[in-house]
N, C-alpha and C positions, 0 to 999 in steps of 0.2 A: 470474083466478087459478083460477076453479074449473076452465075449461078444459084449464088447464095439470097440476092435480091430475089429473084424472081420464086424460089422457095419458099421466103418471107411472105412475097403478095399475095403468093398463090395460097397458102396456109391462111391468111389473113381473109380472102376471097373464102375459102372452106367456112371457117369458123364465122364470118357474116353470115352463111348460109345457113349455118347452126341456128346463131343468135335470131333468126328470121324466123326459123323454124319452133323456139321456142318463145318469142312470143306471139306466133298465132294459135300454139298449143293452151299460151296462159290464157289468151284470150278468149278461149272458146272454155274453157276450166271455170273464168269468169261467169262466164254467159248461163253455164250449166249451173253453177254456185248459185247465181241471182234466181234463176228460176226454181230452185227449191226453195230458198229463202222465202222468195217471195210468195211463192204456190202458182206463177202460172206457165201454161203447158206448153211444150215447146212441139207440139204435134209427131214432124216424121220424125226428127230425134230420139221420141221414145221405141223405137223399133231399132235403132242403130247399136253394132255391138259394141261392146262395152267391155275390155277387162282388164283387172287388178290382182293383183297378187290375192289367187283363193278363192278369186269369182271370175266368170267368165259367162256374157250371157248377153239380154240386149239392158238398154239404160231405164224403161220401165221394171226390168226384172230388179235390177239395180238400187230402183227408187222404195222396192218394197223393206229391203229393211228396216226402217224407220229414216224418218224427215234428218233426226239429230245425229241420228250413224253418217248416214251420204252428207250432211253437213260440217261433220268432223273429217272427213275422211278426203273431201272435196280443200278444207281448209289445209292439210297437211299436204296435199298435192301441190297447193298452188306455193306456197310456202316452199317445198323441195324444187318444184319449179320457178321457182323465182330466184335462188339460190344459186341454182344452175345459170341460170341468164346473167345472175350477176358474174361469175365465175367467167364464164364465156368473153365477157364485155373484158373482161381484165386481163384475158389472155389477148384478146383486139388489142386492148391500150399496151400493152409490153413486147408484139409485137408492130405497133407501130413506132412505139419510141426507141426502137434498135436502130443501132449505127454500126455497120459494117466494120468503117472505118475508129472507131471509137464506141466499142462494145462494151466494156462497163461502167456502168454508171447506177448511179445511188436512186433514181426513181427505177430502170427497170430492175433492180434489187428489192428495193420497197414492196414494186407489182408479184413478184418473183416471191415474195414472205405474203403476201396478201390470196394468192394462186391457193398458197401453201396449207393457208388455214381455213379458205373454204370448203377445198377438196378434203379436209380433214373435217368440217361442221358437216357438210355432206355424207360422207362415210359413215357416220355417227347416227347423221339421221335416218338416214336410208337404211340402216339396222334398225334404230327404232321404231321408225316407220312401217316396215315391215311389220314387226310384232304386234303394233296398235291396230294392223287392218288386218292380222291374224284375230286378233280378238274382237274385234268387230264383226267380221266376215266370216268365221270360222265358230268362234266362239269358246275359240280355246289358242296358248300360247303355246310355239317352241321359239326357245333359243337356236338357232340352226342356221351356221352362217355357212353360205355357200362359196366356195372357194373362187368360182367365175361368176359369183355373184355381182350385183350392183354394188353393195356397199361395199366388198371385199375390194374390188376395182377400186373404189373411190380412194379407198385408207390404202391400197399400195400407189394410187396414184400421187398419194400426200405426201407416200415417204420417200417416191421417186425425186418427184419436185423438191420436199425439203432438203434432201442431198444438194440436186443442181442448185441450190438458191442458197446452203454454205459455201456452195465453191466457188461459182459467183459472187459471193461478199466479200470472199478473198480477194480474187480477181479486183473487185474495185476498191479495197485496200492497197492491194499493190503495185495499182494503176496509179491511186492517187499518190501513194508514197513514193514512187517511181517521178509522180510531174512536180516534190516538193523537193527530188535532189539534180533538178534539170537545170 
């Protein structure tokens, strides 16, 4: 049991580390967003590299596509990025509401179906996404999913989880059925 605890916190510790790490990412995503919005210049920033699936360069090179491109493109970022955060957060909250001692229960079930369908709006997006900043950036689309890809990761990570999280709902089915013939 102690074993198992301290895999819990330590996991829990990692993925803070995440969630920490994505939102100074959103926040600077923010910062960059406002300053095109708004038009003003963020000085050494525009020398800093910069890249996206299809561009690779610094953030004045960046800027040149047009205002409305880096503005869409900025918007769908923070948007997959914030998705992520949430996802992160909810794997925080389901592990912290594990109990060793009394493992199934119907909120980390709940967390466990909610993991489920992020990692699956993620996947989704994270193809779409791609294609949007293919044709933004590029100026031309493929359909072309990559098998070590991001989104391909994401959608097998969706259907990993939705396996664990039927067999889990089992489990607290027949935990509770179990505490109704005690």
């Amino acid at each position: 049991m102690k074993d198992t605890n301290f895999v819990l916190r330590s996991l829990e510790i990692i993925f803070w580390i995440v969630f920490g790490g994505l939102i100074i990412t959103l926040l600077i995503l923010l910062v960059l967003f406002a300053s095109v919005l708004f038009g003003f210049n963020l000085g050494p920033v525009n020398n800093v590299k910069f890249t996206l699936p299809g561009f690779s360069g610094t953030f004045s090179e960046f800027l040149e596509m047009g205002r409305i491109e880096v503005l869409i493109i900025f918007a769908l970022l923070i948007i997959f990025w914030s998705l992520e955060a949430v996802l992160i957060r909810k794997v925080i909250s389901a592990l912290n509401k594990v109990d060793v001692n009394h493992p199934f229960s119907a909120k980390i079930s709940s967390l466990i179906h909610q993991i489920t369908s992020l990692a699956l709006v993620l996947g989704v997006a994270s193809f779409l996404f791609d294609v949007i900043f293919q044709a933004i950036i590029l100026g031309e689309v493929s359909l072309n999913v990559e098998i070590g890809g991001d989104d391909f990761s994401f959608l097998i990570f969706a259907g990993i989880i939705y396996v664990i999280g039927k067999v889990y709902k089992k489990g607290v089915d027949l935990q509770n059925e179990n505490e109704l013939t005690i």
